[in-house]
Structures are given as C-alpha cells and as structure tokens.
C-alpha positions in Angstrom: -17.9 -8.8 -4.7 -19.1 -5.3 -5.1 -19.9 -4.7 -1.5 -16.3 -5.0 -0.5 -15.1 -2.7 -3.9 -12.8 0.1 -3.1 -14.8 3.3 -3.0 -15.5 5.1 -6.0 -13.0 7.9 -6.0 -13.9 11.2 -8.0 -11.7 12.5 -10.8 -9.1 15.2 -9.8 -9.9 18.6 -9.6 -7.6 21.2 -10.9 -7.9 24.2 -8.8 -6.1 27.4 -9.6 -4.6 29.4 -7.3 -5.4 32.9 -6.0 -4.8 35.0 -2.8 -8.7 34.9 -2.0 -10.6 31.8 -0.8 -10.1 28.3 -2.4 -12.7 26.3 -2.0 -11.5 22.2 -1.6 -13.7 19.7 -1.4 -12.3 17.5 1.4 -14.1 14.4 1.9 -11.5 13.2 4.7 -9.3 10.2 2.0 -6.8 12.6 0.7 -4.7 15.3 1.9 -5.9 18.6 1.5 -2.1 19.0 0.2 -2.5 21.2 -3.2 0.2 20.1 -5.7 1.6 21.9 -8.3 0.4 19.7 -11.8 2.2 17.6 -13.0 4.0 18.2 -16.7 1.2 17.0 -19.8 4.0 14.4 -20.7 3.6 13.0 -17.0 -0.3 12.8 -17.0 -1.9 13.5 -20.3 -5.2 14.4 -18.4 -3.6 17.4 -17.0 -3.0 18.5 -20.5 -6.3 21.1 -20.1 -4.9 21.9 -16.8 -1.7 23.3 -17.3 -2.4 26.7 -16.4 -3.6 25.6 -13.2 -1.6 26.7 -10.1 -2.3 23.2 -7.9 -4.4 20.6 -7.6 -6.2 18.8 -5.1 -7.4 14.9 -5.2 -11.0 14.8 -4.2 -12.8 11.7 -3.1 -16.4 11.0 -2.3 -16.8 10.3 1.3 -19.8 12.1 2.6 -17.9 15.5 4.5 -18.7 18.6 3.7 -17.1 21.1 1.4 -14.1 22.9 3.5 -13.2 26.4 2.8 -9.7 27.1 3.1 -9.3 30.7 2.9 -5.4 32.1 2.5 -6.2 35.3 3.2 -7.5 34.4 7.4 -4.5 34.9 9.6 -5.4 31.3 11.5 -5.6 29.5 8.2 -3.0 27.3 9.2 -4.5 26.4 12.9 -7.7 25.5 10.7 -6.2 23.2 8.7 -4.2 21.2 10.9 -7.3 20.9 13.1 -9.6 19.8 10.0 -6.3 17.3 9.1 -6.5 16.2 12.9 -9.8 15.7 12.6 -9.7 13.1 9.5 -6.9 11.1 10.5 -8.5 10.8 14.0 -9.3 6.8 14.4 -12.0 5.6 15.1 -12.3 3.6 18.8 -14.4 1.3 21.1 -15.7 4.0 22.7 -17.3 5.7 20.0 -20.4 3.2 20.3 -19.6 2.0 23.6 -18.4 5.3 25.6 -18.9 3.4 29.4 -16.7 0.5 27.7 -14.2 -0.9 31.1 -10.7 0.0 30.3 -8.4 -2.5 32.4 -4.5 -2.2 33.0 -2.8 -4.1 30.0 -1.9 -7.4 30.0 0.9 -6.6 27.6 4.1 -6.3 29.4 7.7 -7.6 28.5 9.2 -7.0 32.2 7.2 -9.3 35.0 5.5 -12.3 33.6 5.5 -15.1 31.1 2.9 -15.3 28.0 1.4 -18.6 29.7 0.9 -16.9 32.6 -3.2 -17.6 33.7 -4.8 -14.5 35.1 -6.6 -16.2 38.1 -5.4 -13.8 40.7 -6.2 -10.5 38.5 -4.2 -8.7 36.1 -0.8 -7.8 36.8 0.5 -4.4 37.9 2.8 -3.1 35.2 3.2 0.4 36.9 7.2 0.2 36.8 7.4 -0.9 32.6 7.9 1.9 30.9 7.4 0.3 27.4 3.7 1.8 27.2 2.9 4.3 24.0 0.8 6.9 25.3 -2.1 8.3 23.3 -1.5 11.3 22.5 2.0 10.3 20.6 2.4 11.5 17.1 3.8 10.7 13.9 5.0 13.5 11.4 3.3 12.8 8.0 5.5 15.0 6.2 9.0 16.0 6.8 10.3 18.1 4.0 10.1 21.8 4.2 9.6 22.9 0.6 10.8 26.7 -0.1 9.2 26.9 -3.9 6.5 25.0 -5.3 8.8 24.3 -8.7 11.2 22.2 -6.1 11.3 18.1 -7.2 8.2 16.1 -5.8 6.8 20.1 -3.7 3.3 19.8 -2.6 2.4 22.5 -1.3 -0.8 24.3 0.3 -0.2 28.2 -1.1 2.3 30.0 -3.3 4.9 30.5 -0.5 4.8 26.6 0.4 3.8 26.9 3.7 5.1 24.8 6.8 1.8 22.9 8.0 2.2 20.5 10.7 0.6 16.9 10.2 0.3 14.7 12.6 -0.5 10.8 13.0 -1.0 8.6 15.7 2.2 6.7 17.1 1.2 2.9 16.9 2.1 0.6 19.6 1.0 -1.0 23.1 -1.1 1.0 25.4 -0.8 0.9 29.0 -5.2 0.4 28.8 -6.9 -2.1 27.1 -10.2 -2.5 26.4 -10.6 -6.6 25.8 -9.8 -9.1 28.3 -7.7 -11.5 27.0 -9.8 -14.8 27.6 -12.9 -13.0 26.4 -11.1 -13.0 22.7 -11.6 -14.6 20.0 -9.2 -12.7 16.8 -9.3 -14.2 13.3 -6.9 -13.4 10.5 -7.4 -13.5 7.2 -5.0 -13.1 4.1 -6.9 -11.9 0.9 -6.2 -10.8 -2.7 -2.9 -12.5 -4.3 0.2 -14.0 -2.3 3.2 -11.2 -1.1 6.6 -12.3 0.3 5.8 -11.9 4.0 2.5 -13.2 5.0 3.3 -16.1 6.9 5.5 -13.4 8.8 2.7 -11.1 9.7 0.2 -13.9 10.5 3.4 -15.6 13.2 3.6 -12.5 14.8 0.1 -11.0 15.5 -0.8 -15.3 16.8 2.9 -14.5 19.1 2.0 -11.1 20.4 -2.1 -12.1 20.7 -0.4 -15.3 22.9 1.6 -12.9 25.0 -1.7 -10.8 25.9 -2.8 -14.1 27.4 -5.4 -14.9 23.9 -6.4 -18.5 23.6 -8.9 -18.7 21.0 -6.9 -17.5 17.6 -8.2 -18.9 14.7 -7.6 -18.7 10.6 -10.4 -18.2 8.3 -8.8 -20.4 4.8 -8.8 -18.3 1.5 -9.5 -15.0 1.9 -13.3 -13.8 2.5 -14.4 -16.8 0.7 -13.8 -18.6 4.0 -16.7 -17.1 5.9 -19.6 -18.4 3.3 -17.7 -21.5 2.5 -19.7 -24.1 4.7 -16.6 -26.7 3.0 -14.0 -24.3 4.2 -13.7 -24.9 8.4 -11.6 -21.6 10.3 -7.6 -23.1 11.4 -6.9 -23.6 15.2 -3.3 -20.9 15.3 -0.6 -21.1 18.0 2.6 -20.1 18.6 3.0 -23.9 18.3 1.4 -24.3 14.7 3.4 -21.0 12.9 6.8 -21.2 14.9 8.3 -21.6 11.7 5.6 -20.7 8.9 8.0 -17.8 7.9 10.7 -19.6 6.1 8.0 -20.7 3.5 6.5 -18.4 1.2 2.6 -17.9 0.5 0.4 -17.9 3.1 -0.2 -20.7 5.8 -4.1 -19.6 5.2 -4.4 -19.5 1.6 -5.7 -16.4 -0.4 -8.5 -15.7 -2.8 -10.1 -12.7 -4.6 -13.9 -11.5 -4.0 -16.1 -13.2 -1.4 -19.8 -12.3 0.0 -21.6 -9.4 1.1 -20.4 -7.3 4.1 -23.5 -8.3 5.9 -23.0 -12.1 5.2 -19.3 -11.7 6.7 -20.7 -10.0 9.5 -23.4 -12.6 10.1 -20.8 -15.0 10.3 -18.3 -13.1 12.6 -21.4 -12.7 15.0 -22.5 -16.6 14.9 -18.4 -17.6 15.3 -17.8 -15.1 18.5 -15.5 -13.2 16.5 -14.5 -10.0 18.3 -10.8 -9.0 16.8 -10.3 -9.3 13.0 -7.1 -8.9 11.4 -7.3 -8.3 8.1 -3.8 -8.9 5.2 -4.5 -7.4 2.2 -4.1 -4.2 -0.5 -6.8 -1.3 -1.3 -10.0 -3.5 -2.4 -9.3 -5.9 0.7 -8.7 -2.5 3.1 -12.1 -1.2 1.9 -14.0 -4.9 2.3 -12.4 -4.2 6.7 -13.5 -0.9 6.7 -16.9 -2.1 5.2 -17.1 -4.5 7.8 -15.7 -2.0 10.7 -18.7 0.0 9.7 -20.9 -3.1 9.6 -20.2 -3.8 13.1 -20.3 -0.5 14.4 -24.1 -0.3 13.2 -24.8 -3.4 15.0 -23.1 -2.5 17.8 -20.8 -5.3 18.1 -17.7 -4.7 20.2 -15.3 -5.4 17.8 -11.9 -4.9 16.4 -11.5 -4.5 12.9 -7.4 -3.5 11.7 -6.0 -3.9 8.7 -2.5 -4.7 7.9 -1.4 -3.4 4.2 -0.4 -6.2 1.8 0.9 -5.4 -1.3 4.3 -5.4 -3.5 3.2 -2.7 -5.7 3.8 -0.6 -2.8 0.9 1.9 -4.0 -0.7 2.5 -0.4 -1.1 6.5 0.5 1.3 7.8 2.5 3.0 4.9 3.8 7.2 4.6 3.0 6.9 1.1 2.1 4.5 -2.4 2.2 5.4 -5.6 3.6 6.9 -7.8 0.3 8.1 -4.7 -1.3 11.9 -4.8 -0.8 12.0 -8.8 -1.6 10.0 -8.2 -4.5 12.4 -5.7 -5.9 15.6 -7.9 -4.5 14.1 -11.2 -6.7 13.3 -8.5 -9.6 17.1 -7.8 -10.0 17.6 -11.6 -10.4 15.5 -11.9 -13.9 17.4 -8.3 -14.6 20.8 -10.1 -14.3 19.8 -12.8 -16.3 18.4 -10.8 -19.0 21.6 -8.8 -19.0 23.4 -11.8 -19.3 21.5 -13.0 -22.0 21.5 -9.7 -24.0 25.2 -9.0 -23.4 26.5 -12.2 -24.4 24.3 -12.3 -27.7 25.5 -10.4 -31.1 22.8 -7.2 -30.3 21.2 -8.8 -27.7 18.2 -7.0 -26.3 16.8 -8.4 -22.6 13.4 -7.4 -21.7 11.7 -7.9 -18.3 8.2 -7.6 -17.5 7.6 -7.1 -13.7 4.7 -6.2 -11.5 3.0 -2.9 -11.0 -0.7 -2.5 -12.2 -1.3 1.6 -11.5 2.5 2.0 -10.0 5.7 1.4 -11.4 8.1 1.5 -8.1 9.0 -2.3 -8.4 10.3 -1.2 -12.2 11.4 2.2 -11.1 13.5 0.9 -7.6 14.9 -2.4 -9.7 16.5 -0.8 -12.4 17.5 1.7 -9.9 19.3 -0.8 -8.0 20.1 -3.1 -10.5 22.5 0.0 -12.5 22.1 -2.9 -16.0 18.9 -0.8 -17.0 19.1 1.1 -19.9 15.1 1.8 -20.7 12.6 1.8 -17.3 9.0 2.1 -18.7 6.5 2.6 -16.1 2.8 3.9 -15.9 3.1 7.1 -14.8 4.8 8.2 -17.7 3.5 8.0 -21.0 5.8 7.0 -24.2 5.7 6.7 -27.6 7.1 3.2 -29.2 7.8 4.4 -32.6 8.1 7.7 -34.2 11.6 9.9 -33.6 11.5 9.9 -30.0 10.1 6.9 -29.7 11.3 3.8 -27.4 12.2 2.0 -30.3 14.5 4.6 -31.9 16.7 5.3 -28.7 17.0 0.7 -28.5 18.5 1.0 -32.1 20.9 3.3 -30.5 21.9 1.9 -27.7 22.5 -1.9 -30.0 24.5 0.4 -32.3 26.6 1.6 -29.6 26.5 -0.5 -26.8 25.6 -3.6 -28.8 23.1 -5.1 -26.2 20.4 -3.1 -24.1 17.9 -4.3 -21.3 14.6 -2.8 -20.7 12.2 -3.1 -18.0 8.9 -2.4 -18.0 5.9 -2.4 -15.1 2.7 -4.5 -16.4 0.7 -1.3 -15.9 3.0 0.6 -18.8 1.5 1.0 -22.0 -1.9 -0.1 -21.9 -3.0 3.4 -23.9 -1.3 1.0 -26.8 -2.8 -1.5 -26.5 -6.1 -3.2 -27.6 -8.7 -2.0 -24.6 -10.6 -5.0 -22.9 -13.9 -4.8 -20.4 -12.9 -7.9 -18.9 -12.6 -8.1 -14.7 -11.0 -10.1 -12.0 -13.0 -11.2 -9.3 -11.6 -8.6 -7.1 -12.9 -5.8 -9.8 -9.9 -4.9 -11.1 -9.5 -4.5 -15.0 -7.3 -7.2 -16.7 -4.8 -5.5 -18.5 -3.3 -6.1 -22.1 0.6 -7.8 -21.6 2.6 -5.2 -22.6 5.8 -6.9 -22.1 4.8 -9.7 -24.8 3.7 -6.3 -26.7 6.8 -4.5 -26.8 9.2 -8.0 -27.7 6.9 -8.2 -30.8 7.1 -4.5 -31.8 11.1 -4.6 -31.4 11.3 -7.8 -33.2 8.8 -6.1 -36.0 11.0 -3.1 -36.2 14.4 -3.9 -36.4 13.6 -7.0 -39.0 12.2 -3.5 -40.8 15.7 -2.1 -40.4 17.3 -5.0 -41.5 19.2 -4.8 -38.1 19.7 -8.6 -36.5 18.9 -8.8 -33.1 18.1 -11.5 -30.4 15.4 -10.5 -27.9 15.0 -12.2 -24.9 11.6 -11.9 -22.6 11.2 -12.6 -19.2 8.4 -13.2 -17.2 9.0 -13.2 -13.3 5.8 -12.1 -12.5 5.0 -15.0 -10.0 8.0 -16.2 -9.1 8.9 -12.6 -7.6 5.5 -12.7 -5.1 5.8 -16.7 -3.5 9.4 -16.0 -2.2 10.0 -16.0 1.2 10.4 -12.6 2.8 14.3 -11.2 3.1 15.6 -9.6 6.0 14.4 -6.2 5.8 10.8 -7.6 5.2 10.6 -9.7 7.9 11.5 -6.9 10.5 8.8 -4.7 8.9 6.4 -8.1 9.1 7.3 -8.5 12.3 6.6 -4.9 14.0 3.3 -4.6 12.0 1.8 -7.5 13.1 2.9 -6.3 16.9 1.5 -3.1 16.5 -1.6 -4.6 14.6 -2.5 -6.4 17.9 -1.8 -3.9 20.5 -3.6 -1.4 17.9 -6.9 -3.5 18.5 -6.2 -4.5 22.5 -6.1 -0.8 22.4 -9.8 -0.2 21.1 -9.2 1.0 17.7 -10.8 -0.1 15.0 -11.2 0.5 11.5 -7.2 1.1 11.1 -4.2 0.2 9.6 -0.5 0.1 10.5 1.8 1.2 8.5 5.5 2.9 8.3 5.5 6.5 8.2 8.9 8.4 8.0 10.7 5.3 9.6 8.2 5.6 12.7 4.9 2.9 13.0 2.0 4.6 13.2 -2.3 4.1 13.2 -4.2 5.7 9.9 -8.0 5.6 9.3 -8.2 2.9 6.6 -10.5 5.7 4.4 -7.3 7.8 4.4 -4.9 5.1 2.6 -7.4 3.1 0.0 -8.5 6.8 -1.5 -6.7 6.5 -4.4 -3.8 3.9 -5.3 -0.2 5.6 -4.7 2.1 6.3 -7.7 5.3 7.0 -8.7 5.5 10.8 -9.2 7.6 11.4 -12.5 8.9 15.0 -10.7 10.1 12.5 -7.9 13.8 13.0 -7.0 13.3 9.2 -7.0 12.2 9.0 -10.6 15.0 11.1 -11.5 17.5 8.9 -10.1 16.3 6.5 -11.9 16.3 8.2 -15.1 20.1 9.4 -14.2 21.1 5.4 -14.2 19.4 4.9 -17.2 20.3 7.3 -19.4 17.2 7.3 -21.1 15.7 10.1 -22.8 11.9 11.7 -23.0 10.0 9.3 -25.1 7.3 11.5 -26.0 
C-alpha cells in the first residue's frame, strides 16, 4: 500500500562543526539535536565522516532550510521557538477556527458514565482533574557537560542546555465533540503486540464515560474499510470487559490496505468522526496520511494514533506498549537455552528474537536475563570469523566455561547474508534468518576444529508477540488509551500518545515515524549490556 508507506527519509548529513553559522536542514521529523558520530565500528556509513564534529538527521518534509547561527547571542531563544513550533499539534481549529468549544463531559467527581445529557452538560467547575493547555513535557532531561560523555547529543561544542518542551497529554476542561454526535472507530494494524486488547478496553471505557454511544471496530487492519465481506464490530464496555486477559487483538490485524483516499471515502460514507489508530511507523504515517486527507476535505475529524510496537524503535518515546512483556517472555526461551547449553558437554544455546532495525528486545533481555554471554544486535556490526570474530571468542568461552548462550536480534547480520528484493505487504524488506545463519556457521566451524559441541536454536519469535500483556504493560495500555481519547475530545488531531520521561504526553505523528529509533552503541544502556556479557569488540 504505497499511499500509507512511511515517508521517504533522506540520508544523514554529517555536518562539521565551527563557531560560524551551521546551516541544518530541518524539515520538522527530527530534532535539530547535532550528535557527535558515532565510532566507524558502530555505523560503518560514518566511516567517511569521522572527522565530522556532529551530525544532524535530516528528513524530507517540505520546511525550509533553518539557519542556526552559534555565533547570535539569542541562538538559543531561536531554537526552542523553531522546536516549539514543530512539535506544535495540529487541532480542530486549524480548519474550523469558529469550531463551539463546550464544558467537558469528562469528569470523575459528579456523574455516572450512563448518565444522558437531556438537561445540558454538567458543570464541572469544582474538579480539578482538568490538564490545561499550556502544560509541558520535558523532552530531554540530561544536562550534558562534554560532547565525548556516553549517549551526548549536543547542539554546539560547549553542549548547551536547550529547553524542549512537549505537550502534557490528558483531559481538557473544553471539548470540541459532543458526545452523542460521535461516532470513533479503532483499528489495530501491522502484526499482533502483547497489549492490544488493553488499549482497545480502555479508549471503548473512557469514550463510554464521555457519554459515546456509537463505538465501532473496523476487522483487520486497513483492509477492513475496502472489504465489502469485512462488516465494522459494535464495541462496549459490555463486549471488551474482559478482552485483556487474551492476547492478539479482539479486531484482528493485517498489513497494507487501500489508498488514503479510499479510507477516507469510507470514513465519510460510515459517519466516522474520531479514529483511533494501533499500530508502529508505516501504520502512524497511513493516520497521518489520512489526518491530512481529512483536513483537505474539511471533515471535522479526529485522527490519533497510539504507538504499537515491541521493537520499541518509536522517536523519543521511553517505551511502547508490548515492550516490557516482550522482553519478560524473551528471558523464558533464554533460560531454556541456558539450560539446554549448560547441561550438554559444550553446549552452545542460541536464541533468535525480534528486532528488525533495533536491537532493544536483544539488548534489554540479555541485560536482564545476566545467562548472556554474546548479544548481537544491529547497530553494531561484527565479524563471524577471522581473530576477532564471534566465532573465535564462542571457542573460548566452551573452552572455559564449557557452555555459552548467544542472543541475537533478527535485524543482526544481514550485511552477511545473501541480499533479497523481496517485500511484505506493509513495504518492509524481508530479511535473511540470521539466527538459522549463525547455528550453521558455529556448527561448520567447530566440526573444522575438531571441537564437539551441541547447538541448540530457538525460535520464540511468535510466541513472544500473542502473549497477554504483564503488569507493567497493562498500566501503560491503560493510560494511553485514556489520554488517546481525551487527546481527540480535545480537538487534536494528527497525534500520538506516548511516554516521555515517565510523563504522557501529545507529539505530531511526523515527529516520531521520521526515522525508526535505535539502540545507540555509545548508550550507557548498551554498555551495561556489554558489562554482563563480557563480550568483546567483534570487529
């Protein structure tokens, strides 16, 4: 479905650094956060850039060049304005500026949710429960003093405090839909995530307690408005009560779909007015496709996303929905192929888990798991042979610990292997297994050695992502789809909701699908993880 394909994102630009004007290209998806470059070992396509003082991610979006000149004594004021200005999000009144804004109907303190509204709305004057617009969220929080300190980004040679603020996400004391003029749909695309059936309970709950009727879901993904055979689910607090103690999704999920403008057409002929939209980068760029889409109509509609993914690679968020169950079922199949390995004469577990462009299942499992002794992720390049190779250091650890386990992210190694053109439906390259890859190298090279050893490979892929969500995932489930409603009662549109520095808060969906996140291998993170390990520089 190349109409709802992430946006094409430009390569990064290495820009050195000087005391006279830098010129950034900020097209309003990335920070305008210069970062000093990663090592070549860490990104081989830094390699030509090494001299480079920072860099700066770049990404087509139709803005204008921005100047950002070190030497002007306001330089700072300038930026945070131009940084207030692209995280602004986008609302009703945008297109609709004489749009009625009417007293919530959200209020914990005088009413119950199946209260009619006959008499008018009720006076919430004395609840003090409202979020008021001009809350903020911190983006960043650490003060870096050099730019050589673990994980610095950093705008100038001195590292430079900049503030960077986001909008605080949660009920507003104004609304700007009635409640029984709503008709909200959700819709859960891509592949399944511990914690969907969480998120859709919650925004049907909260939607109910607004006083909405008319909730409805549309079945497998985007597919489900083209699909005449496919017919939209009637939701209420009575149908998902108790959807969240089952994994998947209560409305299926699929990958791809039809045009923005066929979506639209169907949104329009249903009466759709609030859309809430599950899903990772490719799905986030299909809402803010169709946020634009309705916008150019002028339709009065809510479009907010919700981030979906156990990779965990959305921009600037501290974590996705499914991300901590993923990792908490990951350490199962690591136990188990520690068992295995340690219980065999030079045993050798390897696990394969998810993590197409980002490694943080791998990277936070292992961390947490302490039975890791080699973490390959794809980030970080390695050789498998050679004298610093992967396969050198495993003959060491069976020679002296007599079993190892390894763990490797999906995304790891595909520089090895053979290269393939081949596409989901979502557009997404298919990648080369390079956990079935690495069990035949290790098997190849130590019957080379003459050194007996019983491998063991483990595939948890799919059983890690249909689980039910754990505790800490169904809190986070449970305050994103509350702030995804009252996001949209509010008038935005064209948002998501996400964690930021433990605090929920709004982001322009351009701003989080610019680029996937990824583990950065100067990460005190990554480094904790290579302190567990033990593991040396494979390159």
């Amino acid at each position: 479905m190349d109409t709802l394909s992430p946006p094409i994102i430009t390569s990064t630009l290495s820009i050195p650094y000087s005391n006279s004007s830098v010129l950034v290209r900020s097209h309003g998806l990335s920070s305008l956060i210069l970062r000093k470059p990663r090592s070549p070992a860490a990104n081989p396509s830094l390699i030509s850039s090494r001299s480079s003082f920072a860099r700066a991610s770049a990404v087509e979006h139709g803005k204008s060049s921005v100047s950002i000149d070190l030497s002007d004594p306001n330089w700072k004021r300038k930026y945070e304005r131009e940084f207030e200005e692209r995280f602004s999000i986008p609302h009703i009144t945008d297109v609709f500026p004489d749009a009625e804004a009417i007293r919530s109907t959200f209020c914990l303190k005088m009413r119950s949710p199946t209260e009619e509204f006959v008499g008018g709305y009720p006076s919430d004057e004395e609840w003090h429960g409202y979020i008021n617009n001009n809350d903020r969220v911190l983006l960043k929080v650490i003060s870096y003093s050099s730019p050589t300190s673990a994980g610095a980004e950093c705008i100038d040679s001195d590292c430079s405090w900049v503030e960077q603020w986001i909008h605080r996400a949660g009920p507003r004391e104004k609304i700007y839909f009635r409640p029984e003029q709503v008709k909200a749909a959700i819709i859960t695309c891509g592949g399944l995530c511990p914690g969907l059936n969480d998120v859709i309970r919650h925004i049907v709950i909260t939607l109910e307690i607004y006083g909405v009727k008319n909730i409805v879901g549309i079945p497998f993904g985007y597919k489900g408005f083209s699909d005449k055979d496919l017919t939209e689910m009637p939701l209420s607090r009575k149908v998902v009560q108790n959807i969240h103690l089952s994994g998947g999704s209560l409305l299926g999920v699929s990958r791809g779909g039809p045009s923005v403008s066929e979506i639209v057409d169907s949104m329009e002929e249903r009466g759709i007015n609030m859309l809430f939209v599950l899903g990772g980068n490719g799905t986030h760029a299909g809402a803010n496709a169709i946020h634009n889409e309705c916008r150019k109509r002028k339709m009065k509609v809510a479009v907010v996303g919700v981030p979906k993914t156990i990779d965990n690679d959305i921009l600037h968020m501290d974590k996705t929905f499914g991300f901590d169950t993923a990792v908490e079922e990951a350490q199962r199949a690591i136990n188990s192929a520690y068992i295995e390995a340690h219980s065999a004469y030079h045993g050798i577990g390897i696990v394969k888990l998810m993590g197409r462009n980002s490694g943080f299942i791998a990277m936070q499992a292992s961390l947490a798991s302490g039975q890791v002794d080699i973490c390959l992720i794809p980030e970080v390049p390695f050789n498998i042979n050679g004298p610093n190779g992967v396969l050198k250091h495993l003959k060491y650890l069976i020679e002296t610990k007599g079993s190892a386990v390894i763990c490797v992210a999906e995304g790891a190694g595909q520089n090895l292997l053979e290269k393939t053109n081949a596409k989901d439906a979502s557009g997404n390259t298919i990648l080369g297994d390079f956990g079935v890859h690495i069990q035949q190298e290790t098997k190849k090279y130590f019957k080379e050695v003459s050194m007996p050893v019983d491998v063991k490979y483990i595939d948890p892929t799919y059983m890690i992502r249909a689980v039910r969500a754990n505790a800490s995932d169904g809190i986070l489930c449970t305050v994103l789809g509350q702030n995804a409603v009252h996001g949209a009662f509010a008038g935005y549109s064209g948002i998501t909701v996400g964690i930021i520095n433990t605090h929920y808060a709004y982001l322009p969906i351009p701003e989080v699908i610019a680029y996937p996140k990824s583990v950065d291998p100067n990460s005190r993170m990554w480094h904790r993880c290579l302190t567990s390990t033990g593991q040396p520089d494979f390159i």
